[in-house]
C-alpha positions as CSV (number, residue, x, y, z in Angstrom):
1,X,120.9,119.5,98.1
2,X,123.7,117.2,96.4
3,X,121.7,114.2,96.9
4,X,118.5,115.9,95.2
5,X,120.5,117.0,92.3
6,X,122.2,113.9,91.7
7,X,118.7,111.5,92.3
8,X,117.1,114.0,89.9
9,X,119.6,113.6,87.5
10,X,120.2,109.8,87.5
11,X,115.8,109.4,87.8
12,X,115.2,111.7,84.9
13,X,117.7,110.8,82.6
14,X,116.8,107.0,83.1
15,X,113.0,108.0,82.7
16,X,113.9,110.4,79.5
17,X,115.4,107.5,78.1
18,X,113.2,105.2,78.5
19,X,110.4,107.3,76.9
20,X,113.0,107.4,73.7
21,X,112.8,103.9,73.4
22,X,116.1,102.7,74.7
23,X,116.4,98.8,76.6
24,X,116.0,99.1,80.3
25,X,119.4,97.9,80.9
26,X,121.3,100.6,78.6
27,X,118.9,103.1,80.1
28,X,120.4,101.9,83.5
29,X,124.1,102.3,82.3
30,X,123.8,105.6,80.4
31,X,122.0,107.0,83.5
32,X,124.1,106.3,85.8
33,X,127.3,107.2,83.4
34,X,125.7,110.8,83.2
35,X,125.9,110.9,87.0
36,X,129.6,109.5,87.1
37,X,130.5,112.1,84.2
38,X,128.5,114.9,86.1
39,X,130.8,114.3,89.6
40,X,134.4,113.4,87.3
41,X,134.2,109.8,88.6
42,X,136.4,107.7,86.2
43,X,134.4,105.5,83.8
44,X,136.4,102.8,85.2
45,X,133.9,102.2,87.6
46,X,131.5,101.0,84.9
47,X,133.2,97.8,84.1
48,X,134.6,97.2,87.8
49,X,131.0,97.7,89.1
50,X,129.6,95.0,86.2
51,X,131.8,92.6,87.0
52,X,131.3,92.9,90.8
53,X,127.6,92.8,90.1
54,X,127.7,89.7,88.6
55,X,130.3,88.1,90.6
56,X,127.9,85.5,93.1
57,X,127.7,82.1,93.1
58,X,123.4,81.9,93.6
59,X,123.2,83.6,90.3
60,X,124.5,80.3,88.9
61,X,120.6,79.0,89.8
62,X,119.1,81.7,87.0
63,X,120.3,80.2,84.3
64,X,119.9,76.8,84.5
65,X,115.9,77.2,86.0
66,X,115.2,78.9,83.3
67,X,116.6,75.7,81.0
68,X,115.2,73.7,83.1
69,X,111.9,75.6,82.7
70,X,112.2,75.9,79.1
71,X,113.2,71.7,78.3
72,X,109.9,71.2,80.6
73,X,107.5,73.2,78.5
74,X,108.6,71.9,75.6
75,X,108.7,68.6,76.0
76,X,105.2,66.2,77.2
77,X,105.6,67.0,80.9
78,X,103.3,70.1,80.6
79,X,100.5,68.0,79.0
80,X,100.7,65.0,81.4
81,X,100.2,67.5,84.5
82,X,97.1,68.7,82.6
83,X,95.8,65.3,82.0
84,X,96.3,64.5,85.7
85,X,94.6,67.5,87.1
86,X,92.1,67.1,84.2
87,X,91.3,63.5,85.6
88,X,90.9,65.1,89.4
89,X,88.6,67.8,88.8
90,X,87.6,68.0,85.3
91,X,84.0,66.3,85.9
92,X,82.6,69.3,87.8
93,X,81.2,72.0,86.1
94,X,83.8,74.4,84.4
95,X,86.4,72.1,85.2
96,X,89.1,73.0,82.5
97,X,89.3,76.4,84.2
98,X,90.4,74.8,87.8
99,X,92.5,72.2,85.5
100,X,94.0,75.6,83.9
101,X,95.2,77.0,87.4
102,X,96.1,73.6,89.1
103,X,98.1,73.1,85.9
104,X,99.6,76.3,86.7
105,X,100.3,75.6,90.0
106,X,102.1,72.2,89.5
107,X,104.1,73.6,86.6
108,X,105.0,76.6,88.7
109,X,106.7,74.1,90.9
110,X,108.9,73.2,88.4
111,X,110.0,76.1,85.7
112,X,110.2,79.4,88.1
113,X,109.2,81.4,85.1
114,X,105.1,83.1,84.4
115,X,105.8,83.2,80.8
116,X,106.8,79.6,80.6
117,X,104.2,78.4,82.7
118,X,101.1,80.5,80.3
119,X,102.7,79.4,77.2
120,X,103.2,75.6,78.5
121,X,100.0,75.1,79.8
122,X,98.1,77.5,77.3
123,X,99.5,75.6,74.3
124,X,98.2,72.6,76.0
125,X,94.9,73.2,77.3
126,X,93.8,76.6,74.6
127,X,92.3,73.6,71.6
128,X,90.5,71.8,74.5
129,X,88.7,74.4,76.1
130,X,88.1,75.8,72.1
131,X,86.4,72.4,71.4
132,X,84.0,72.3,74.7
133,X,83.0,75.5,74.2
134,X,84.2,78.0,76.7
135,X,84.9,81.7,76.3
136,X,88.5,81.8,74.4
137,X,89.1,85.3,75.4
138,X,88.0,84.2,79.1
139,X,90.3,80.9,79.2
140,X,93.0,83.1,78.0
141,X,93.0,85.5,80.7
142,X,92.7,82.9,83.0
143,X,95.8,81.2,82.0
144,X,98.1,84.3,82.0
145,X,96.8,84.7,85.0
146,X,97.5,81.1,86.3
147,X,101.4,82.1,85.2
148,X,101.7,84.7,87.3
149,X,102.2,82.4,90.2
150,X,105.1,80.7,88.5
151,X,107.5,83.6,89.3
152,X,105.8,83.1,93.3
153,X,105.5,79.0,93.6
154,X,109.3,78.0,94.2
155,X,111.6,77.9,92.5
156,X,111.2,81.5,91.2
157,X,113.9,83.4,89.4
158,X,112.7,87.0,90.8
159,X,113.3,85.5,94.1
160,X,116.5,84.5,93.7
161,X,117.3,87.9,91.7
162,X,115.7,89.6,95.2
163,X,118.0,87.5,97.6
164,X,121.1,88.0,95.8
165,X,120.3,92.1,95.9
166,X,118.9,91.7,99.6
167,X,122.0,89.5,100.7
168,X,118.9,86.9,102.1
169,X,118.3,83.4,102.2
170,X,117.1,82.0,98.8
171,X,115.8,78.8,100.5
172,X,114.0,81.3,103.0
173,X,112.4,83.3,100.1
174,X,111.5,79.5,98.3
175,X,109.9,78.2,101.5
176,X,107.8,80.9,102.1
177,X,106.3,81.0,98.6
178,X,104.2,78.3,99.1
179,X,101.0,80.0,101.0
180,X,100.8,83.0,98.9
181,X,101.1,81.3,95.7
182,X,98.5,78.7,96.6
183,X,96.0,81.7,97.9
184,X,96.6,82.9,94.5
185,X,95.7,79.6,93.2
186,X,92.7,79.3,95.5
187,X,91.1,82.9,94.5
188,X,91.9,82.6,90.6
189,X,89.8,78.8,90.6
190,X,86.6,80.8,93.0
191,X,86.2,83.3,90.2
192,X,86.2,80.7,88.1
193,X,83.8,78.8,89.0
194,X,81.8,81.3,89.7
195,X,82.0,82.2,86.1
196,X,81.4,78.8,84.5
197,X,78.6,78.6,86.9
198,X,77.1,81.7,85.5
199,X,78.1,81.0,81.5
200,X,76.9,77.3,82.1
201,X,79.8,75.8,80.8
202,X,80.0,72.1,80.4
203,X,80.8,69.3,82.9
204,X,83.7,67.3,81.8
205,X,84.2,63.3,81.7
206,X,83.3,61.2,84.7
207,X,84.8,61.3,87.3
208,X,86.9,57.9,87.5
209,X,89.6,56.3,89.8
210,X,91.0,54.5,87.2
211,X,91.2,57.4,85.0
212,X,93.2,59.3,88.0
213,X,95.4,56.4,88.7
214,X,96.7,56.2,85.1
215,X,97.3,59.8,84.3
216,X,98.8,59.8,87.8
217,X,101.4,57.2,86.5
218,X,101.9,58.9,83.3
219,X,102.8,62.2,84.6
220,X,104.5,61.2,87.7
221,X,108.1,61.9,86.6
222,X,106.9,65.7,86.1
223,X,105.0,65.3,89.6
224,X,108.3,64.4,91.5
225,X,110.4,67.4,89.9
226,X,109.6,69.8,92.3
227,X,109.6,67.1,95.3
228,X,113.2,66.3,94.2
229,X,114.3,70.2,93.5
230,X,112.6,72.2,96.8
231,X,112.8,68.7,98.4
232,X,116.7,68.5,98.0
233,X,116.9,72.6,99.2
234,X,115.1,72.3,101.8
235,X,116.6,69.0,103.5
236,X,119.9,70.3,103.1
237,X,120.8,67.7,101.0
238,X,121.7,70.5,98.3
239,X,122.0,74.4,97.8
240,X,119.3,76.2,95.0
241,X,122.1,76.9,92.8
242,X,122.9,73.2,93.5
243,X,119.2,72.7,92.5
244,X,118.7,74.6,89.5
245,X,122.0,72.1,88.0
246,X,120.1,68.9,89.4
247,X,116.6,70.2,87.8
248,X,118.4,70.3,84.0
249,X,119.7,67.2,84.4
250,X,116.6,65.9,85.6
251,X,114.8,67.6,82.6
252,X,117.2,66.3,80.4
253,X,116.6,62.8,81.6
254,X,112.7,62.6,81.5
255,X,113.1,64.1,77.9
256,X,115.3,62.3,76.3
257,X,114.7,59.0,78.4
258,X,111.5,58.1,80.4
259,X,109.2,60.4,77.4
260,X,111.6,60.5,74.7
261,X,109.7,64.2,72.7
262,X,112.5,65.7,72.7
263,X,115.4,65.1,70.2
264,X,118.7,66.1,70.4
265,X,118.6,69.1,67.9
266,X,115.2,70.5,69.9
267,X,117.7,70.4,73.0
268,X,120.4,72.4,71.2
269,X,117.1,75.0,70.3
270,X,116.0,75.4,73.8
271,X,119.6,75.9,74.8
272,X,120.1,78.6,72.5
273,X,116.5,79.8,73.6
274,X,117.6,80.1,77.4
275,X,121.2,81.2,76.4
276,X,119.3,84.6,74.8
277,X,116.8,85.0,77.9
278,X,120.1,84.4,80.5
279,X,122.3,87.2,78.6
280,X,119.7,89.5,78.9
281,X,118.7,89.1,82.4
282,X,122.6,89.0,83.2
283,X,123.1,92.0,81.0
284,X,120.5,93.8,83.0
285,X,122.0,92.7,86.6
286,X,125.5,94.0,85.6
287,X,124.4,97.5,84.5
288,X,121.8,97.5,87.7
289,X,125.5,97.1,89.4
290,X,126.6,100.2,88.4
291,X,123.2,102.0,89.4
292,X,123.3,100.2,93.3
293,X,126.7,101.7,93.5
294,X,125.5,105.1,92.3
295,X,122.4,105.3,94.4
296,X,124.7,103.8,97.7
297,X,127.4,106.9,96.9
298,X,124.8,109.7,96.8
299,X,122.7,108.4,99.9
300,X,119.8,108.3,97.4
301,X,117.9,105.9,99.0
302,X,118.6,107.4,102.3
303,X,116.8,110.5,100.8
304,X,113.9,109.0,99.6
305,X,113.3,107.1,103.1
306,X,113.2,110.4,104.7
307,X,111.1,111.8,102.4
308,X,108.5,109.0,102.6
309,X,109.1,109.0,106.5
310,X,108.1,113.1,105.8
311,X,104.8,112.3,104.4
312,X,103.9,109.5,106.9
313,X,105.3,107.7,110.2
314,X,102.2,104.8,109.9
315,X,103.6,101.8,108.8
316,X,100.6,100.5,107.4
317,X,100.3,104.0,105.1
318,X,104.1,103.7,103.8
319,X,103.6,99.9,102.9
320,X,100.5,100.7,101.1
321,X,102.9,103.6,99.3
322,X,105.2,100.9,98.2
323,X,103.2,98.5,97.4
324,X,101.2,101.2,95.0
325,X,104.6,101.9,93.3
326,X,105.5,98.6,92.8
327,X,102.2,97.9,91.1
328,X,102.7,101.1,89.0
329,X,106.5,99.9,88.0
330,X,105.1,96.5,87.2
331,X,102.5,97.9,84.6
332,X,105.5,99.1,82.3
333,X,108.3,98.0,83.6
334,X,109.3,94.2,83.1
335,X,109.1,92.1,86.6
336,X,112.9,91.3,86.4
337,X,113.8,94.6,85.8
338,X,111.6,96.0,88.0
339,X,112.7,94.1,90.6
340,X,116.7,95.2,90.3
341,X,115.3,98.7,90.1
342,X,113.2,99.5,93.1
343,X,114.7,96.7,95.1
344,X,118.3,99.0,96.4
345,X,115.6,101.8,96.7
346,X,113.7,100.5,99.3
347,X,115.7,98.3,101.3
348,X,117.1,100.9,103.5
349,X,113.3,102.4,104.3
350,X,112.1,98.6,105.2
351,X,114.8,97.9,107.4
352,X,114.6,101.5,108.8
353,X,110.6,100.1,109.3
354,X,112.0,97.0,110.7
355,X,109.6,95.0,108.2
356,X,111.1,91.2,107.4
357,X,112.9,91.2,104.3
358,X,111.9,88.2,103.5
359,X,108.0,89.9,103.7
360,X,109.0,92.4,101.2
361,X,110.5,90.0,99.2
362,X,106.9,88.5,98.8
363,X,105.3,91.7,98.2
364,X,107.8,92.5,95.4
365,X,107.5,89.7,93.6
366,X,103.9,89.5,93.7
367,X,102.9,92.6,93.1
368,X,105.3,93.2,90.1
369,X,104.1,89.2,89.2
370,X,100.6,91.3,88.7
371,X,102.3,93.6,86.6
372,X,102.8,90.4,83.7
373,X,98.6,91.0,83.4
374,X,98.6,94.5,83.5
375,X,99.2,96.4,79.5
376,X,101.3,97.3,78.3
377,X,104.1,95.1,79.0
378,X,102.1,92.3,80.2
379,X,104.2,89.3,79.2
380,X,101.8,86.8,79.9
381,X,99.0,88.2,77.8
382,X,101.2,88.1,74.7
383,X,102.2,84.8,75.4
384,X,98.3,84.1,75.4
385,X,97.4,86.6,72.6
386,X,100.2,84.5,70.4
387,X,98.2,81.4,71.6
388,X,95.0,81.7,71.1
389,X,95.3,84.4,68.1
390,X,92.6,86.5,69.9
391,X,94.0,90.6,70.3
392,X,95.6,92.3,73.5
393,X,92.1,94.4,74.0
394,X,89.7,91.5,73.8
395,X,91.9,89.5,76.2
396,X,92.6,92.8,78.4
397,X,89.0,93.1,78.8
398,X,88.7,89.4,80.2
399,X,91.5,89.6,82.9
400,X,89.9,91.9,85.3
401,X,88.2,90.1,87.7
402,X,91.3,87.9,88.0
403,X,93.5,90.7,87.9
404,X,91.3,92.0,91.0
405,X,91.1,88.4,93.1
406,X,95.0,88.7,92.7
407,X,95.1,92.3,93.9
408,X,92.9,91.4,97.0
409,X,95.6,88.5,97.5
410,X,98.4,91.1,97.3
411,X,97.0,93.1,100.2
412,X,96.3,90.2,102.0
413,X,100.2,89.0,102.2
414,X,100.9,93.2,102.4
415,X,99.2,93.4,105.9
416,X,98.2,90.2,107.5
417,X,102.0,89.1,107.8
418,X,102.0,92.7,110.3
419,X,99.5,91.0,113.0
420,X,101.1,87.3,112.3
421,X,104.0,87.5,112.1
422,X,104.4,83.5,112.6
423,X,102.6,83.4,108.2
424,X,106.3,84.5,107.3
């Protein structure tokens, strides 16, 4: 009865607060310091627990993709990718939108971020599609959709959040991002197709070797980041928080040296950029710190396993249970803090289930990477609204039949993982 006093407490409070208005991370803190007050546990805790939160070496790697991420979308190395995958498929009909997504894909490889990859590829490819005449609303969606696999295509920073909270291998988590990020990939360029087919958008240029072989050369230096980051991680030769050091410097140098759009006072803005987005992700980890701790001491988690277990003893039922609240979290919740939520809530009923962690790693970040389409948080589609200038409902409206090919991806990687186990 303790444990369902105390889980009401800490989950109502934290919801109540929320609905007020207040940040997710305070929300996190003052919830769980109502709890603490509640039982007489010194406040002490609070700071011990933040700094014990905080205290890993693999969280080094958040700060420095997300620089990384940020000194690649602002410099050229966004625009040459799109040139290159441009000059590859372009010529067929509705060929921007399969540029769009394989844009998407390669800059996924590099930034680890689904807001940096819409806003570097949409700033880059939004006046083009504009000026050959397709649907802006439509390209829109289509390209917050396309950065939803940046959080899933290593490197990822939700993944590395989710292995430092799961104790798992962050090269494991990287590694197996690949296939569902590319079946994302795969269903986002059918639909389409499918729709330039049926609006009778334009072909683009001819196709041309000579055309690929130069854009090949001009964007190579952004073509060989991810080789050099995953490359490096997965050889051995370096660990990711090794990685996310090697990939600013390597930013830094194809910036300032090889492409030279980048000056020395756009770095110092992009620092303080990524300096902001760090301290509130870090901000959020430390007070989730205090939460974990809370929810561990109450046997919270262990409550709402056998409560789940209550309903339902079929695997298949309870992951489609989880999967439907991580979808419903993702809608208005954002994915990273999402993620440090629900993520010390359901570990114990996985591993009770004996489903891979690394499996449900997969499922958490891609169904909360749906949740950056889905109002009204929806990074992506403000990062596209801002773009294009177009409003949230006319771009809303356009993002469902993507939103739905990434769903029936989702399920995919939910189940088929259960009767292959060699996928993961």
């Amino acid at each position: 009865m303790r444990r369902l006093t105390m889980g009401l407490l800490l989950f109502g409070s934290f919801l109540a607060l929320l609905f007020l208005g207040v940040p997710v991370a305070i929300a996190i803190a003052l919830a769980s310091m109502f709890v603490l007050i509640q039982d007489g546990i010194p406040l002490m805790l609070i700071v011990q627990r933040m700094f014990a939160g905080t205290d890993s070496f693999p969280l080094v790697a958040v700060p420095f993709f997300i620089l990384a991420g940020d000194i690649m979308a602002k410099g050229q190395v966004s625009a040459r990718l799109v040139d290159f995958a441009d000059a590859l498929l372009g010529f067929v009909r509705g060929g921007l939108s399969i540029v769009a997504v394989l844009a998407g894909m390669f800059f996924a490889a590099i930034s680890g971020s689904g807001a940096a990859t819409t806003a570097a590829i949409g700033s880059t490819l939004v006046p083009e599609l504009k000026r050959k005449g397709y649907d802006t609303a439509c390209s829109a969606s289509l390209i917050a959709a396309a950065g939803t696999i940046g959080v899933v295509i290593p490197p990822s920073v939700p993944m590395i959040l989710y292995a430092v909270m799961a104790q798992e291998s962050v090269s494991r988590l990287f590694l197996n991002g690949f296939l569902p990020g590319v079946l994302m990939g795969g269903v986002l360029i059918a639909i389409a197709v499918r729709q330039a087919c049926a609006r009778s958008y334009p072909h683009g240029a001819p196709f041309s070797a000579r055309n690929i072989l130069r854009t090949f050369f001009r964007a190579v230096w952004g073509l060989i980041t991810p080789v050099i980051i995953l490359g490096g991680i997965f050889s051995g030769l370096f660990t990711p928080s090794e990685a996310a050091v090697v990939a600013v410097n390597y930013a830094l140098f194809a910036s300032l040296v090889i492409y030279r759009d980048l000056s020395l006072k756009d770095v110092y803005r992009i620092m303080c950029r990524s300096i902001m987005t760090t301290g509130v992700i870090m901000f959020l980890i430390a007070t989730s710190a205090i939460m974990s701790w809370v929810l561990a001491n109450y046997g919270i988690p262990a409550l709402i396993a056998e409560t789940v277990l209550g309903l339902s003893t079929n695997l298949y039922v309870i992951l489609f249970l989880i999967t439907l609240v991580i979808l419903l979290t993702g809608i208005f919740v954002e994915t990273a803090s999402a993620l440090i939520i629900l993520t010390p809530v359901f570990l114990p009923l996985i591993r009770q289930l004996e489903v891979s962690l690394i499996h449900f790693g997969l499922i958490m970040v891609m169904g909360l990477a749906i949740g950056m389409i889905t109002p009204p948080v929806a990074i992506n589609l403000y990062v596209a609204s801002s773009i294009t200038g177009l409003s949230m409902e006319r771009i809303t409206r356009s993002i469902i039949p993507y939103m739905l090919g990434l769903l029936a991806v989702l399920w995919l990687v939910v189940y088929l993982p259960l009767f292959l186990p060699v996928l993961f």
